[in-house]
N, C-alpha and C positions, 0 to 999 in steps of 0.2 A: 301437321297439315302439308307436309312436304310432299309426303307418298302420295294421296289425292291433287296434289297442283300437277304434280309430274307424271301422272294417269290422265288426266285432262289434259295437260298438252301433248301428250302420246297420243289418245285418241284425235285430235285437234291434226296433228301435224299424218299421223294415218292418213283420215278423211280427206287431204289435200293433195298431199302428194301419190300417195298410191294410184287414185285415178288419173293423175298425170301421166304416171309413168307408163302405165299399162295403157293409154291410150297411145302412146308414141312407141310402144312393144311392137314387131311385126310379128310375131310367133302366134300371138293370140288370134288370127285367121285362119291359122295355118293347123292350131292343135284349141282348138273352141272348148272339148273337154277339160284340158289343162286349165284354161282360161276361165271356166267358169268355174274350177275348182278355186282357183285364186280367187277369184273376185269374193264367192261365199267367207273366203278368209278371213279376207279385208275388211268387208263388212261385219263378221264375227268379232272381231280383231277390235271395232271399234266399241261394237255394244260391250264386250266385254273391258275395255278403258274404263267406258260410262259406269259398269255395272259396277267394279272393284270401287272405283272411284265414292261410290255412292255410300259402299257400305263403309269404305274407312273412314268417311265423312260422317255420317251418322254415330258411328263410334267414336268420332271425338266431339261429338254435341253432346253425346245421352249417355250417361253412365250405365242403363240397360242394355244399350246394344251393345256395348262396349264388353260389358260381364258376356253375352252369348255368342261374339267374335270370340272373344280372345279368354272365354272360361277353361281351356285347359291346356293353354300356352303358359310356357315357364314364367316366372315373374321375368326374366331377364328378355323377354319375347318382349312385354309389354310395354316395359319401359321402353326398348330399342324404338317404338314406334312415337314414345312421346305424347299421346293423346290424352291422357290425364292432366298433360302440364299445360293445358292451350289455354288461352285469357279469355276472358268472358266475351271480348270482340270476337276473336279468332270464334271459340264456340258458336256465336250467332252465325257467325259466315258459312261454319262448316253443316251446320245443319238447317243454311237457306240451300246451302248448294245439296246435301243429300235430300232435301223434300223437292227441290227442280229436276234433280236426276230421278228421282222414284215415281215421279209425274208422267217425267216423259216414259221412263219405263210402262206404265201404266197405258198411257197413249198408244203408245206402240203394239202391247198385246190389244188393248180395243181396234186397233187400225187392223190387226191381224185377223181378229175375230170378226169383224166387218165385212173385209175382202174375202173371206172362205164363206159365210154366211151369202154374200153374192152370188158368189161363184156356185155356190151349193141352189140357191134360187133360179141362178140362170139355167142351169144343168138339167131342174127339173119344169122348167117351162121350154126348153127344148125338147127333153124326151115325149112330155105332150105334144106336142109338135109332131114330133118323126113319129109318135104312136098313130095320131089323126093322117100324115101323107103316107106310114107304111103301116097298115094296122095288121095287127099278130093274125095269124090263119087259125080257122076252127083246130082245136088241140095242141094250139104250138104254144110252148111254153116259152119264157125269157132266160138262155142261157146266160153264162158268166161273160162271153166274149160273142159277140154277133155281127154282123156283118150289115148293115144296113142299107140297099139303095131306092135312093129316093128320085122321081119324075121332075126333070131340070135341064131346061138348055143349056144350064151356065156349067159349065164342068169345075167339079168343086171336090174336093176331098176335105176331109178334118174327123180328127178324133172328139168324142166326146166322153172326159177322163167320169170317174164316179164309183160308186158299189158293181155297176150293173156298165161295165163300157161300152161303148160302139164306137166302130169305125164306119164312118157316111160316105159313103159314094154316091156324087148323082148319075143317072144315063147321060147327060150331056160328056164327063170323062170317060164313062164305058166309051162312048160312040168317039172319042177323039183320041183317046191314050190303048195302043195296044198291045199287047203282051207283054217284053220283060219292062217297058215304063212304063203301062199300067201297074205294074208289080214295083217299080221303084219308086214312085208315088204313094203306093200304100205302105211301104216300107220305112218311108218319111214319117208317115203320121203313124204306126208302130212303134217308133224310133222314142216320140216323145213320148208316148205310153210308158215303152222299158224303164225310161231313163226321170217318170216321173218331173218332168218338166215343168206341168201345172202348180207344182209346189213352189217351186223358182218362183214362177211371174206369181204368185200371189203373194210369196212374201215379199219380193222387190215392191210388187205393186203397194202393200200395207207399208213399206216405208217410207216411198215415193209421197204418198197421198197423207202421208202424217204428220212429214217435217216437207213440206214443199220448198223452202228456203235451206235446205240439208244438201250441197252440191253432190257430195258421192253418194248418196239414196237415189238423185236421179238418172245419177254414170249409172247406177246398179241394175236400175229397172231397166234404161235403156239397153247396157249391153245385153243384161238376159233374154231380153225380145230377138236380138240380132243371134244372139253365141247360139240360144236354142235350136235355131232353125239349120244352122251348121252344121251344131252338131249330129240335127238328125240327117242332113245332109249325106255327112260320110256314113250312116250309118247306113241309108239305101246305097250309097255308090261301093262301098264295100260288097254289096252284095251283088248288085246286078252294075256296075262300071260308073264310072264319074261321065263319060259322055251319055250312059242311057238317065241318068238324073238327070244333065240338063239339060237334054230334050224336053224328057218331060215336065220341068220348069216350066221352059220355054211353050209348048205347046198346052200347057193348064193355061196360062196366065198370057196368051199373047192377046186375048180381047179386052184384055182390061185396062191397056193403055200403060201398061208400066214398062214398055222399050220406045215409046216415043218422047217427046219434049214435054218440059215441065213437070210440076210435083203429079204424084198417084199416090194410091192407098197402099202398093207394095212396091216401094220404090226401091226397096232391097233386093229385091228379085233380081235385075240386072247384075247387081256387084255377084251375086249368089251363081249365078250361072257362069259370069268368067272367072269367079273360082273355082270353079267344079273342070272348067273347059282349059285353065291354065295347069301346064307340068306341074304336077306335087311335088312340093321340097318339103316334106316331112321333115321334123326334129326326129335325132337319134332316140334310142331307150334311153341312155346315161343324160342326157340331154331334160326328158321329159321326166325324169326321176327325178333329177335335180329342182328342175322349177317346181314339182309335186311336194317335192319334201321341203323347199322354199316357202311356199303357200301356208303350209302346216306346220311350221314354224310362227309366223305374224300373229297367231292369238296368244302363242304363250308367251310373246314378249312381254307383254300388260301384266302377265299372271307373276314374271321371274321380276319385274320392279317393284312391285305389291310385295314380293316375299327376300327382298334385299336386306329390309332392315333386320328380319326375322332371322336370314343364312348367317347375315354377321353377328346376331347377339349370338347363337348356336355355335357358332365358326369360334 
């Protein structure tokens, strides 16, 4: 039961400090890609504590799981881990804790299966929507990628991801956003297209909404909402300049109250334009390699203590 205590506190001591750390990082503004590659880490890094944890637990409860773990590991494999020798105590313990961990496991894909099932629901009660405010023209078919604009004072952009995607434009942006930041505006909401975003927020979201009491499932969701918009961020300013993004920030979003006092519904928007408007200090290449291969490193840590007892009976 050693292996499974010390999986448990590895994931335990993960989940704590890691979004400490990375919340007091200043780099993760500055390289949002990086950052949200770490964070997927971290969070991998812990399900997989959970997950090893579960099965070496279950293998020392059940003599079944134990023969399909470890059926074609050397005798000297098996013994190195000790799970045949555990006491009837230890036994109960270890196989309350792998049916807790295979619960939550279970939760977790339902919370996942939930959030996309939504997400899949909302997607097609918008498309009725924009079918009714933009309805298709005699002969026109529904391409793979289409451009939608819809009748609206509020000027608005957003993707909307699926089998069949659109990018929404209303006239109220036509008529306020022109040329290269109307172009870097739609190049935002492109951004999360390429880069597949809506995947992030759904899984952050399914684990947020699953363990509400889980502190780094909410750093996770949280940061995702924030890094994503970053990220697409540099992806239009790359193209058309970090000052024509955020104008056109600033000019989508100046009616809705997010540059005056008090809370708003985009209240990131401010922080988001004086990072676009402040001198870039980019991390070097050897810099962002480093943190990248840092990152991808954190889940095999769980996997090389799992397989300590196994290197030294082989060793």
């Amino acid at each position: 039961m050693m292996v499974p205590a010390a999986l448990l506190l590895l994931g335990a001591l993960t989940a704590v400090l890691a979004p400490r750390l990375l919340a007091r990082a200043d780099w993760t503004e500055r390289e949002p890609v990086v950052a949200l590659w770490v964070w997927q880490c971290v969070v991998v890094a812990v399900l997989v504590c959970c997950a090893l944890s579960m099965t070496l637990s279950a293998a020392a409860a059940w003599q079944a799981v134990r023969g399909r773990v470890f059926g074609s590991a050397p005798r000297a494999v098996v013994e190195a881990y000790a799970l045949g020798a555990a006491g009837p105590w230890t036994a109960k313990f270890a196989a309350l804790i792998a049916v807790a961990l295979a619960c939550g496991g279970l939760w977790s894909a339902a919370m996942l299966v939930r959030e996309v099932a939504r997400a899949r629901l909302g997607r097609r009660r918008r498309r009725s929507e924009l079918l009714v405010r933009a309805p298709l023209l005699p002969g026109e078919t529904e391409p793979g990628d289409r451009l939608v604009v819809l009748e609206g004072e509020r000027p608005d952009t957003w993707w909307l991801p699926g089998a069949a995607p659109r990018l929404v434009v209303t006239t109220g942006a036509l008529r306020r956003l022109k040329g290269r930041r109307l172009d870097a505006v739609l190049a935002h909401e492109q951004g999360h297209a390429q880069a597949r975003h809506d995947w992030l927020l759904h899984c952050s979201a399914a684990l947020a909404n699953g363990f509400p009491q889980v502190p780094v499932f909410a750093a996770f969701q949280a940061e995702m909402h924030r890094l994503v918009e970053l990220a697409a961020d540099d992806m239009a300013s790359r193209r058309y300049g970090r000052l024509t993004t955020a104008l056109a920030l600033v000019e989508l979003n100046e009616d809705r109250g997010v540059f005056g006092p008090g809370p708003a519904p985009h209240a990131h928007v401010p922080q988001r334009v004086d990072r676009l408007l402040a001198p870039p200090h980019r991390l070097t290449a050897a810099h962002r390699l480093r943190l990248t291969a840092a990152g991808a490193l954190v889940p095999l840590v769980p996997v090389l203590v799992a397989l300590v007892p196994a290197l030294r009976a082989l060793g």
